[in-house]
N, C-alpha and C positions, 0 to 999 in steps of 0.2 A: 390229634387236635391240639392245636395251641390257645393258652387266653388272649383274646385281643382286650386290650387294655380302655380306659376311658383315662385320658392326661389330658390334667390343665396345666399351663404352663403360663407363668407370671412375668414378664420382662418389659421392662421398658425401652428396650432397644431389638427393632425387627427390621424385616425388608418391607420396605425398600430401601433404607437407610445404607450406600455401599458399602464400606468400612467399619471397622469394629466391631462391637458385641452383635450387631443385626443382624446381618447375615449367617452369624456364628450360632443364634438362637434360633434364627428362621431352615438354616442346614439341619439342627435337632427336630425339629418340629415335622419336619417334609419328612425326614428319614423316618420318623415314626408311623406316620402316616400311610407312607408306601408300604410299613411292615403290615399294615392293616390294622393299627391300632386309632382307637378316636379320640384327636389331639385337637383342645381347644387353645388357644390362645388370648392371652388380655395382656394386650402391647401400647406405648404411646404414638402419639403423632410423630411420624416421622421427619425428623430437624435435624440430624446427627452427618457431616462434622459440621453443616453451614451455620446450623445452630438460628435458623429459618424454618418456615413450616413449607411443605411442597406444597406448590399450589394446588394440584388437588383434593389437598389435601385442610385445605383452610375452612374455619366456620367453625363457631361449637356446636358441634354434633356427636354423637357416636357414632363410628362407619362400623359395620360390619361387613365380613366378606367370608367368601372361601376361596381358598390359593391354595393350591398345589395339592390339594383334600387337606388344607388347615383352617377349619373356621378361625376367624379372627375377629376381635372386638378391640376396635382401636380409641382409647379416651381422647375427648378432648381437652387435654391439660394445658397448664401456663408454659411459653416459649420463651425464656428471655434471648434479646441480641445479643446479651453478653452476659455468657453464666459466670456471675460470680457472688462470691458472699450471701446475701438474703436473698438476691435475684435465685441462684443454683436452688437453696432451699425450698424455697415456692414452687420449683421446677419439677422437685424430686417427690413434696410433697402433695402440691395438687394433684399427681398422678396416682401418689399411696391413696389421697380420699377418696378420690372416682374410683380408682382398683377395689375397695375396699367394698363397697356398693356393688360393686360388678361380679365380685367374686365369689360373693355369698348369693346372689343372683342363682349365679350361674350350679352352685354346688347345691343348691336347694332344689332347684327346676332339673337337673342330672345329673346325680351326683358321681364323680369323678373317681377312679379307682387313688391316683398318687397327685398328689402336685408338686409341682416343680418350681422354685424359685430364681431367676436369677439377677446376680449382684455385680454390679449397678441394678437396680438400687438398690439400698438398704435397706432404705422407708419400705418401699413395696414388698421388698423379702420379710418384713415384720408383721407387715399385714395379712401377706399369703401364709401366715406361718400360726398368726392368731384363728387366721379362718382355719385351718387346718387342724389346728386342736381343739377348735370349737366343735366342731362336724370330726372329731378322730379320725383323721385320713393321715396317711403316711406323707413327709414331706422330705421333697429332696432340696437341698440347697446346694445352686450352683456358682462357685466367686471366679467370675473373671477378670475383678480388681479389688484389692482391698480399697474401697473409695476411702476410709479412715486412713488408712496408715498411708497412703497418696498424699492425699490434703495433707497429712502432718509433715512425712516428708517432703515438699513442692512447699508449705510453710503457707499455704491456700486458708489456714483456716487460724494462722498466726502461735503465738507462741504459748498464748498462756496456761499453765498445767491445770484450769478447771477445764477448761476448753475441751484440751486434749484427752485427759481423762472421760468427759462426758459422751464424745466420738466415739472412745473405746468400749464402755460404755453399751451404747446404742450400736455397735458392730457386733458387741457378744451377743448382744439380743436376738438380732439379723440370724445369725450361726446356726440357732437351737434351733435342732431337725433331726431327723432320724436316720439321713444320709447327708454326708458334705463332701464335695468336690471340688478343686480344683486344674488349673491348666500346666501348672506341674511340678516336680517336687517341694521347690524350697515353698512354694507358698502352700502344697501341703501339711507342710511342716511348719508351719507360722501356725495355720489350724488348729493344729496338736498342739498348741501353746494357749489354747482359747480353752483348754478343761473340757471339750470335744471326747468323747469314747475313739483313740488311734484304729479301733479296729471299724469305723464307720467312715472313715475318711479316705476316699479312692482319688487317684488322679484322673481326668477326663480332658484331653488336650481337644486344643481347635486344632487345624486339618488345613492338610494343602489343596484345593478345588483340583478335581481331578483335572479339568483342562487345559490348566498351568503345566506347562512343559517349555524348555528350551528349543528355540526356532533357530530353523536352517537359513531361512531366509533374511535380507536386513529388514526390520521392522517397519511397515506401515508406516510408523507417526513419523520417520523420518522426512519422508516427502511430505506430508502433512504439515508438519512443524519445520519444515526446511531446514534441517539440523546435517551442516556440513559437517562439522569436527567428529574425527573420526571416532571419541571414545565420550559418555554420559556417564555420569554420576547421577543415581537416579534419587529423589525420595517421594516415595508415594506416600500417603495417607494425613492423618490428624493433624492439624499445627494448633497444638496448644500446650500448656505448659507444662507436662512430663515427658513429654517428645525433646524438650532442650534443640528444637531445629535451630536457633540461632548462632551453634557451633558451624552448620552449611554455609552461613551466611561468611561465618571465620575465615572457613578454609576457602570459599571462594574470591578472596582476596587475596589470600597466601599464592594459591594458584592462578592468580590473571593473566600471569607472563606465558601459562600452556597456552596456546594458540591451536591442540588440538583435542580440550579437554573441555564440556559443556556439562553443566551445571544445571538438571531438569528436575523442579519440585511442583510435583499433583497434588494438591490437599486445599484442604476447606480448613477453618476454623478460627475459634476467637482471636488466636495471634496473625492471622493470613495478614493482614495490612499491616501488622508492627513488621514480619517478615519480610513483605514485598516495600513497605520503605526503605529497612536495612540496606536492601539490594539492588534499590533505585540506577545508584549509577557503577554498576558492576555489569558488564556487557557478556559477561559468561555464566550469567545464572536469565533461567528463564520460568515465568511461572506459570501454570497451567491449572483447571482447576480437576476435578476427581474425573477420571473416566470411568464409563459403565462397566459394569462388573464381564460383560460376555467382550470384553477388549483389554481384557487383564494380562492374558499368556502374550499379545502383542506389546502391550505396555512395559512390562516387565523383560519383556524380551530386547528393548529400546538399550535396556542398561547394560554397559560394561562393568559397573560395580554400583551395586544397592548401598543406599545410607542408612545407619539405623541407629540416630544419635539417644540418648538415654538422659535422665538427668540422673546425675550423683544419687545414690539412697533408694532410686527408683527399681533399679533392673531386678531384683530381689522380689519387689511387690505386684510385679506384672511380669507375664511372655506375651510379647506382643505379636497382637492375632494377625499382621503383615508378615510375619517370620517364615512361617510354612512356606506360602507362596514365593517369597523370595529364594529359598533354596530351591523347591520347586524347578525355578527357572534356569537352575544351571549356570547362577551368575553368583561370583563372590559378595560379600559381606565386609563393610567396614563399620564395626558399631563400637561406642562409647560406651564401656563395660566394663568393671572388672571381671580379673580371670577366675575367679573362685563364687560366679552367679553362675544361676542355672544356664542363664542366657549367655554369659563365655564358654562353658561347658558347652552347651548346642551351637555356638560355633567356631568351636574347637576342629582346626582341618578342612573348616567350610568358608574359613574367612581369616579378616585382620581383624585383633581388639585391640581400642587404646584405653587409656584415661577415660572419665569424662571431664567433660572442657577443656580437656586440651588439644585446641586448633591446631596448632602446629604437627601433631602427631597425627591428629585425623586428615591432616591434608598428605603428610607422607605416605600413612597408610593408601592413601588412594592413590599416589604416584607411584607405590611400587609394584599394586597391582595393574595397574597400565601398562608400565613398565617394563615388566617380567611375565613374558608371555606364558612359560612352561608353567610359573606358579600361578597364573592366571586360569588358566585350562584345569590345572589338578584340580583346584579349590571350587572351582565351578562344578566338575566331573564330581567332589568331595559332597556337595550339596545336594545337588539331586540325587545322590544315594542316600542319602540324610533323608530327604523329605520322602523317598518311598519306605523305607526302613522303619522313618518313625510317627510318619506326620499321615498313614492312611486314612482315608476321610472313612471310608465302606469298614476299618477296622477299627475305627473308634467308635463309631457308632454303633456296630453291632456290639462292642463290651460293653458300652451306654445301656443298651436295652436289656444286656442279660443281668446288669447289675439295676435296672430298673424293675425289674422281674422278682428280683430276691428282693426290693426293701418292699412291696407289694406283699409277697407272699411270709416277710418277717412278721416280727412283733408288732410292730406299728399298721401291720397292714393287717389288713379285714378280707378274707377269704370269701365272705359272704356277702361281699358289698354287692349290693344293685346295682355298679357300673361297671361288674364284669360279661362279658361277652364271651359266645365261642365264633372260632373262626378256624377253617378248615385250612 
């Protein structure tokens, strides 16, 4: 007999949302699900990276739903067109007060064996974290960015030391839980700098989608997008301000004179038009917007070499959830890193790092893996031994659950709670 568990689970970022935290929350949720435990969810409207509401998604309402055996409760929070400054705040907060209503709803009408937090956002990680010591339920906290030390570093939230003290701040608050997790080492270790118990703090990585593998064939979008030049530079995901994509825009200047070398950037977000001006009249850069998630393994397959530019300060505070799949695929790596971050470390053998900002290096690095077929082959062959070695979706997630099992059955947890189950 095993307990089947009762998990709510707190995020502001779900599916349908393709990129980032969504999917990455909504893969937790379904995995749990399937294990036959009863996962409820209280997520936002889905806007993430167009930073737009889906049209089905419009109206104030609450949607509720079940997908995939995950009930879901989706708020109707504020959308800005452009998150920034008090715009972001309202964004982050109108979803903590409606969560906040929703949660204790939800924990009073059935109450929940664990909850789960995760961060993005903060606000809401503080709310599921009050509700949870309100009602003495075990809480887990999960950081897939430090949103504080982002905004300080990126300088999003500007310089002045009350400012930034107040973030910090309001981050340690977020923290306080009886399990903390993140996506890998060094921001583990930022954690253990927060006065955190070191022996509660586990790493829990995002995951390469099992369907992402390297193709035998030339890719689909080819013909599609009429893409003669025999070799893609690709960048998929986010364009906004810790992504630094406007080094792409560098290097495809640097590179104009290739005449068999294309320049292909997929992504949504608040910088898409500062980017697609930059590169107005640049004939070797093309821009596209996100494809759907089930035309990932062809999309990714499109590239001879993945972009994965960083800003300065950043790569430390984030592993960005594109990383998996891009080894995955079998295809080198040119990212904007230093060599002594977690994120040079993982791709250490599976790629080029240079600087960040420095165009001229990011545009080498991508000419010599064009260039150099043998080194081209290894480092690809280097990668998808990488992403099966480290990035198992089925084997993160089963560590997920059995360390979701111990903070349940620890201190914090209630042996005796009315939201435990049996299940054969």
């Amino acid at each position: 007999m095993t307990q089947a568990l009762r998990i709510l689970i707190v995020g502001q970022n779900y599916a349908p949302e393709p990129v980032g935290i969504g999917p990455c929350t909504a893969g937790m949720a379904e995995m749990l699900a399937s294990a036959g435990h009863q996962v409820r969810v209280v997520c936002g409207t889905p806007s993430y990276p167009q930073w737009k509401v889906l049209p089905r998604y419009r109206g104030l309402r609450f949607r509720r739903a079940i997908e995939n055996g995950v009930r879901i409760v989706r708020l109707p929070h504020y959308v800005p067109a452009v998150p920034g400054g008090v715009r972001r705040l309202l964004y982050l907060g109108s979803f903590a007060f409606l969560a906040l209503m929703v949660i204790c709803a939800i924990i009073m009408r059935r109450r929940p064996d664990a909850v789960v937090a995760i961060i993005p956002s903060t606000l809401a990680a503080i709310v599921a974290g009050l509700c949870a010591r309100a009602f003495r339920l075990p809480l887990w906290v999960h950081v897939q960015d430090l949103e504080a030390e982002m905004a300080i570093a990126t300088g999003q939230i500007g310089r002045s030391k009350w400012v930034i003290a107040a973030a910090r701040w309001v981050q340690r608050l977020a923290l306080h839980s009886d399990r903390l997790s993140s996506i890998s080492p060094a921001m583990c270790r930022h954690l253990a700098t927060t006065q955190h118990p070191p022996q509660d703090i586990v790493e829990f990585r995002n995951w390469a989608r099992p369907d992402v593998r390297p193709i035998d064939a030339p890719s689909a979008f080819r013909e599609e997008w009429q893409i003669e030049q025999r070799h893609v530079a690709l960048y998929s995901g986010n364009i906004a301000a810790k992504q630094g994509v406007e080094i792409i825009a560098e290097a495809a200047r640097l590179l104009a004179h290739r005449q068999d070398l294309l320049f292909v950037i997929c992504g949504n977000g608040p910088r898409r038009q500062e980017l697609a001006d930059s590169v107005a009249d640049c004939p070797n850069v093309r821009l596209f917007d996100l494809q759907p998630a089930e035309r990932l393994a062809d999309l990714l397959g499109l590239a001879s070499v993945h972009l994965l530019p960083q800003m300065a300060g950043a790569a430390d505070l984030v592993l960005p959830s594109k990383l998996p799949n891009m080894l995955a695929s079998g295809r080198p790596v040119v990212a904007t890193v230093s060599p002594d971050t977690d994120l040079g470390r993982e791709l250490g053998e599976c790629g080029l790092i240079v600087p960040p900002h420095d165009a001229a290096a990011f545009a080498d690095a991508i000419v010599r893996l064009i260039d150099d077929e043998a080194l081209h082959a290894k480092l690809g062959r280097n990668a998808q031994a990488r992403a099966v070695e480290r990035w198992s979706k089925q084997a993160i997630l089963e560590q997920f659950e059995r360390e979701l099992f111990a903070v349940v059955d620890g201190p914090g947890g209630d042996d005796d709670s009315p939201g435990a189950a049996q299940a054969t």
